[in-house]
C-alpha positions in Angstrom: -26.1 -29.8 -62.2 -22.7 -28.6 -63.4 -24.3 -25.0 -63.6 -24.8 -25.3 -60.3 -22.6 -23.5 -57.4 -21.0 -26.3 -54.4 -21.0 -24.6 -51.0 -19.0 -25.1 -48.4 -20.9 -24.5 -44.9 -18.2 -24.0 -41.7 -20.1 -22.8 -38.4 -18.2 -21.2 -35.8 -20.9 -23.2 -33.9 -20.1 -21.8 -30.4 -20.6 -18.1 -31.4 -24.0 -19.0 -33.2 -25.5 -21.2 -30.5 -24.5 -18.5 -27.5 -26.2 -15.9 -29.5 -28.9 -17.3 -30.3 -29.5 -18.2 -26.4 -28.3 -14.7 -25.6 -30.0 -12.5 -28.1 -33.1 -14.5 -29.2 -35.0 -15.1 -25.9 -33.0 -18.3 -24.5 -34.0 -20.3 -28.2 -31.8 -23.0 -29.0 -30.0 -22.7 -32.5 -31.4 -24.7 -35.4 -29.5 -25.3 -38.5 -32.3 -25.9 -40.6 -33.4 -22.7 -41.6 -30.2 -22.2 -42.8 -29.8 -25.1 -44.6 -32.9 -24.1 -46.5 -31.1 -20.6 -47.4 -28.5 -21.9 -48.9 -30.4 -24.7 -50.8 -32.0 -21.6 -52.8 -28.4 -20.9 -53.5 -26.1 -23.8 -54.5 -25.8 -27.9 -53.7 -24.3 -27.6 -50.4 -21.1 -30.6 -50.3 -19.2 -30.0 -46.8 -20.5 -29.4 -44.0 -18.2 -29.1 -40.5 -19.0 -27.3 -37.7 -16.3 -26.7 -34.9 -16.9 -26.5 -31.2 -16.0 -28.0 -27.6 -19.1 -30.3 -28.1 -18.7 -31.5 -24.2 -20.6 -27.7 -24.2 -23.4 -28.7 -26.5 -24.2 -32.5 -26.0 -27.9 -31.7 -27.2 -26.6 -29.6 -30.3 -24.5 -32.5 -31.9 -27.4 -34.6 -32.0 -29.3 -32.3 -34.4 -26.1 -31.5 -36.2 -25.2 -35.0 -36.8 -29.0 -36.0 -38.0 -28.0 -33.2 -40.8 -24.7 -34.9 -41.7 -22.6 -31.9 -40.5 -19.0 -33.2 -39.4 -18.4 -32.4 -35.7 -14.4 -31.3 -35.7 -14.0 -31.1 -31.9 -11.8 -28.5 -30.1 -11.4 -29.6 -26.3 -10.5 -26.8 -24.1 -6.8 -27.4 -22.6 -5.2 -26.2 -19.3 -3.9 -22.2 -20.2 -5.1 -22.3 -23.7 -8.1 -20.3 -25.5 -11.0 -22.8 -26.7 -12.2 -20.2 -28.6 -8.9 -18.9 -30.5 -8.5 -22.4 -31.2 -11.5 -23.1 -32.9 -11.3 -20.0 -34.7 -7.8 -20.7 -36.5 -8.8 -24.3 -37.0 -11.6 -23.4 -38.9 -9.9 -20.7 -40.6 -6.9 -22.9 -41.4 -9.2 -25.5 -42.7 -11.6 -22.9 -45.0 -8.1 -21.8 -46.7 -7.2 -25.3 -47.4 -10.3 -26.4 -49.1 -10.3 -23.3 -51.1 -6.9 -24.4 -52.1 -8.0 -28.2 -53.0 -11.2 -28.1 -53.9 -11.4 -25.8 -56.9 -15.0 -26.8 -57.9 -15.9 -25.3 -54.7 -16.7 -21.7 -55.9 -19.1 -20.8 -52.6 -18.0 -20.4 -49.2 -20.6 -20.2 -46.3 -19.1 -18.8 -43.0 -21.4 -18.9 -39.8 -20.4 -17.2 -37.0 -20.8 -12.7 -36.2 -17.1 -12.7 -35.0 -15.4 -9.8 -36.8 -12.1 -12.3 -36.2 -13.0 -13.8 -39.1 -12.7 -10.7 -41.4 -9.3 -11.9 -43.0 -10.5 -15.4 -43.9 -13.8 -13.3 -45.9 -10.8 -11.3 -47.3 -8.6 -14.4 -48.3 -11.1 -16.6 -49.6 -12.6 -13.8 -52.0 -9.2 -13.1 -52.9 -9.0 -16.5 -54.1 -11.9 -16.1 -56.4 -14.9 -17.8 -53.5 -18.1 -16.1 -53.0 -18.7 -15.8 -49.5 -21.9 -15.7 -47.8 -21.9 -14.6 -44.0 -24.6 -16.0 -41.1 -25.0 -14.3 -37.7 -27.2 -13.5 -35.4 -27.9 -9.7 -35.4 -27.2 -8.6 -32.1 -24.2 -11.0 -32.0 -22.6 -10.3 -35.2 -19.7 -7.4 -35.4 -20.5 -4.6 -37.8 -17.1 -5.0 -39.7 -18.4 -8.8 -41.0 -21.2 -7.9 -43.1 -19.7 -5.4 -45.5 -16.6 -8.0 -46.4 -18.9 -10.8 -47.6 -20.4 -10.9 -50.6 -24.0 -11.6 -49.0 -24.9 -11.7 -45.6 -27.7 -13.2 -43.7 -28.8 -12.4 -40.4 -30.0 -16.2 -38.7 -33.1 -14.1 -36.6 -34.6 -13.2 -40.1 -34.5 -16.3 -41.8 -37.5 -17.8 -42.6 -38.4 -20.9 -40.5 -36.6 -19.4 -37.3 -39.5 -19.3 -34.9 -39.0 -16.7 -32.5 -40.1 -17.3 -28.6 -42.5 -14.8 -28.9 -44.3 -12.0 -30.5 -41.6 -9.5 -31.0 -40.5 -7.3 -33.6 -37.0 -7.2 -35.1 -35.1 -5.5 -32.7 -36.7 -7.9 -29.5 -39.5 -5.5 -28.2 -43.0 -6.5 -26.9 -45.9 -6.0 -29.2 -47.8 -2.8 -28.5 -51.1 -3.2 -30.5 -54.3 -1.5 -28.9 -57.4 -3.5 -28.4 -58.6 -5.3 -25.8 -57.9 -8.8 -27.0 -54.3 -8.0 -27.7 -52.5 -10.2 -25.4 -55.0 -13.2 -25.9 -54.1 -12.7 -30.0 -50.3 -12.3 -29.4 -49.9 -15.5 -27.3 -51.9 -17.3 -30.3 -49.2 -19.4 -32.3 -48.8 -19.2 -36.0 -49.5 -22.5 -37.5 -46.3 -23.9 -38.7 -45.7 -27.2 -41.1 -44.0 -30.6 -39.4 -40.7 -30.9 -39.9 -40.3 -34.6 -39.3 -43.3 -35.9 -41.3 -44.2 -34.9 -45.0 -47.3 -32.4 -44.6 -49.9 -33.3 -47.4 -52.0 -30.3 -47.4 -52.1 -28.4 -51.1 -52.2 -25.1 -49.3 -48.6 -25.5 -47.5 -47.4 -26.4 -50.5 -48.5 -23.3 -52.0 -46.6 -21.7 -49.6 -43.2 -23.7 -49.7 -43.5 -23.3 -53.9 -44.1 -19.7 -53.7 -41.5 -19.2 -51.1 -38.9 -21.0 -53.0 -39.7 -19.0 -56.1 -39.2 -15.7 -54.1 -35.9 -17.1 -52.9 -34.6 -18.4 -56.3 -35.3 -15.0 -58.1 -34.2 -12.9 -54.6 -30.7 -14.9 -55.1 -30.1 -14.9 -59.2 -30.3 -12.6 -61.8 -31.2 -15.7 -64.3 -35.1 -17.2 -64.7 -36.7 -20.2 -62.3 -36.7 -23.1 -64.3 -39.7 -26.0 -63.2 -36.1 -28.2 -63.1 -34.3 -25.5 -60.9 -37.0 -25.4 -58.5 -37.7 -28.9 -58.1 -34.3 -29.3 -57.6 -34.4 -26.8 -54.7 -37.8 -28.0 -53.2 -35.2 -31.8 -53.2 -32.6 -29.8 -51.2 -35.0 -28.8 -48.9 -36.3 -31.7 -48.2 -35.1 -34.5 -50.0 -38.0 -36.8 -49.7 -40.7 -34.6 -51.3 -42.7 -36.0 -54.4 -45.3 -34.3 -55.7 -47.1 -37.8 -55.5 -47.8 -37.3 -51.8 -50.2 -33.9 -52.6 -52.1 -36.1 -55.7 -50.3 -35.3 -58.5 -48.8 -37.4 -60.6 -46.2 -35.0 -62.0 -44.6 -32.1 -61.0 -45.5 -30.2 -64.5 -49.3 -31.1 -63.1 -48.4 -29.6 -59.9 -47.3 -26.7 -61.3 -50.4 -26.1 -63.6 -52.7 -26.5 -60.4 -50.7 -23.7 -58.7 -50.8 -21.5 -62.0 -54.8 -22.1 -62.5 -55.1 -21.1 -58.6 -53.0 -17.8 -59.6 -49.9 -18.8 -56.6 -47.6 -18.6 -59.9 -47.5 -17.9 -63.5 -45.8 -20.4 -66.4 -43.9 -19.2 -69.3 -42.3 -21.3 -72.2 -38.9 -22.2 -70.9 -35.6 -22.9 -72.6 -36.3 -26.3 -73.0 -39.4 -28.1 -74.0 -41.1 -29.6 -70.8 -39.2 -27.2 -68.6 -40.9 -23.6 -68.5 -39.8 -21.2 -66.2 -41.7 -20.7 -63.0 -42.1 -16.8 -61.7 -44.6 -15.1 -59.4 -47.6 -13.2 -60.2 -47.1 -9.2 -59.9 -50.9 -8.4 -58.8 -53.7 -10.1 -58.2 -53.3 -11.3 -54.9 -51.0 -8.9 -53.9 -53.2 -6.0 -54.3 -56.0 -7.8 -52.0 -54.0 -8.6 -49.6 -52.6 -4.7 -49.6 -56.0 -3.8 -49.3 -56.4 -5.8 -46.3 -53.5 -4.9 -44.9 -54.4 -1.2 -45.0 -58.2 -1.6 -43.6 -57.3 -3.7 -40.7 -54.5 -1.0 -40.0 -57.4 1.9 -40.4 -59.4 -0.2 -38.4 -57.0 -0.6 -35.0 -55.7 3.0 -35.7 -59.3 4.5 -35.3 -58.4 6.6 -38.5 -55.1 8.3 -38.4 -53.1 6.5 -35.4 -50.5 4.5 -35.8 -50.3 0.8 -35.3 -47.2 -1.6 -34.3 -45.6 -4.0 -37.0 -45.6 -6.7 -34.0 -48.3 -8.5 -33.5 -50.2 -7.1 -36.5 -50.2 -10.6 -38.7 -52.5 -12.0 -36.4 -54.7 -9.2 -36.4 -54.7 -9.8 -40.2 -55.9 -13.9 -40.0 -58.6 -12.7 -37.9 -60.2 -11.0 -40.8 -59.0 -14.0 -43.5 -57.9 -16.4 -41.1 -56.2 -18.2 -44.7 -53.8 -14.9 -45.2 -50.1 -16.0 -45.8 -47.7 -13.8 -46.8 -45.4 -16.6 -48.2 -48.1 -17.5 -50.4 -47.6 -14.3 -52.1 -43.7 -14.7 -52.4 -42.4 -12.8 -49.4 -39.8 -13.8 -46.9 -41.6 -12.7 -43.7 -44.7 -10.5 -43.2 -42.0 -7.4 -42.2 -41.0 -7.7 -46.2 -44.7 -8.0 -47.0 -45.4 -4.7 -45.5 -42.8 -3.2 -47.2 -44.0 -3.6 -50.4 -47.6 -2.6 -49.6 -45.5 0.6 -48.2 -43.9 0.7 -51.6 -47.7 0.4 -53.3 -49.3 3.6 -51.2 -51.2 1.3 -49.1 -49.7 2.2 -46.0 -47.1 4.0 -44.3 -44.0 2.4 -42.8 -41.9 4.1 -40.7 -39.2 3.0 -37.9 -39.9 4.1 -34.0 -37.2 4.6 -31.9 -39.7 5.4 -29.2 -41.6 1.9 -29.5 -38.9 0.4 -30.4 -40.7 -1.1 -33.3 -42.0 0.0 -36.8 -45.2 1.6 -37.3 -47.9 1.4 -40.0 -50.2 4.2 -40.5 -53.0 4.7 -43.1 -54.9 7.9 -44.4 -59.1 7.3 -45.2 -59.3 8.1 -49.0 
């Protein structure tokens, strides 16, 4: 544990709730998918978010079931709520960094370019900094003074309100069945209760693996990632899927070919990795005949709504289960292979995928 990095999460929660409601089709802001980030990243040990909560009465009830500290900012007769909060939370990020030298990461959430200086201060100071924003919300000065940045709308587990692609257009698929397909929802895990199935935990292991080695330069130990998959939700136990250790769990995932085991540092610790083909180069392959397909041949076809298109011909396809974020990532890679074509439209408004019959 003591090679382990403590994070300090502040949320300018006022700028991040707005934008998500402004910018993300009216959602309501969920702190989850974030907390999942950053529990690929470090053990996360303060948590504040600062607000006039009068504003968000629903908001404090989610925040509080995660244990953040609500510091409250009331709005006052000729005074700024939102200046007030901002140098509050400021003030306060400069003070931990101060007295809390084990703290060695900083997480700031908010896409206010006010905030530059503090990024500036607190790196200055020897923090990491990570940044979290909404896209459309978040000032293009921010991004570049942290030392990572994550935009909240492409995290996984944020659930837009519809099919759209990154930048909040309509799908455009052709086919008569489009709009039936598009308003079909992608099956998504519970959050409140433990899911049992072996499959979704394929997908959460694999995912987690893909996270672990997307944020370090060092190995995935079975120990780090368990350690993670405890973060994410601290009452997993491998016991619930019908194993009766996580090395056992591990092998079943290996022997199904979701990840590959190599001798570790330590004996009953090996480190945990993803396969690079197999899978992979199936899935490319279905990737590029369903594109072929709906393209009738040398069209193009829209990145939105084409996942769904996809579990029509393997209704099992995951991209998580082969290690990648979200299905845009996916498709970058099989763009990287030669199995497709990826290209950004400024016409659509969306990224289009076009295969050539060998």
């Amino acid at each position: 544990m003591d090679q382990e990095d403590r994070i300090a999460l502040f949320l300018d929660y006022e700028n991040l709730a707005l934008g998500a409601r402004d910018h993300l089709g009216g959602m309501a802001f969920d702190l989850r998918p974030i907390a999942d980030a950053l529990a690929e990243r470090g053990r996360v040990v303060v948590r504040r978010a600062y607000a006039d909560w009068s504003f968000f009465d629903e908001d404090r009830r989610m925040l509080t079931r995660s244990h953040v500290e609500l510091i409250e900012m009331p709005q006052r007769m000729g005074a700024s709520r939102k200046n007030a909060a901002d140098i509050k939370m400021a003030v306060d990020a400069v003070e931990l960094a101060f007295e809390r030298g084990y703290i060695s990461t900083f997480v700031i959430c908010t896409g206010d370019s006010d905030f530059t200086p503090l990024v500036h201060k607190l790196r200055e100071l020897n923090k990491r900094v990570i940044g979290v924003g909404v896209e459309k919300s978040t000032s293009a000065l921010l991004p570049p003074a942290c030392d990572e940045f994550l935009y909240y709308d492409r995290l996984e587990g944020v659930d837009l309100p519809s099919a759209r692609s990154r930048r909040g257009r309509p799908a455009r698929l052709p086919g008569p069945d489009l709009q039936q397909v598009e308003q079909e929802p992608e099956p998504q895990p519970a959050v409140e209760e433990p899911v049992r199935d072996v499959d979704t935990l394929a997908v959460l292991v694999a995912q987690t693996v893909a996270g672990l080695q997307g944020s370090s330069s060092g190995e995935v130990t079975a120990s780090t990632l368990k350690r993670t998959l405890l973060r994410k939700d601290p009452t997993f136990s491998e016991s619930d899927y019908g194993f009766r250790t996580f090395g056992e769990l591990l092998r079943h995932l290996a022997e199904h070919n979701v990840i590959e085991l190599a001798e570790g540092p330590a004996k009953g610790d090996p480190i945990v990795s993803l396969p690079e083909h197999g899978d992979r180069e199936v899935a490319f392959g279905l990737l590029r005949s369903v594109v072929l397909d709906l393209a009738g041949g040398e069209g193009a076809v829209a990145l939105s709504g084409l996942k769904n298109q996809l579990r029509r011909a393997r209704p099992d396809f995951s991209e998580k289960k082969l290690g990648y974020r979200s299905f845009l990532q996916f498709c970058k890679a099989a763009a990287t292979s030669g199995a497709v074509h990826l290209q950004w439209s400024p016409e659509t408004d969306d990224y289009l995928l076009t295969a050539h019959a060998s």
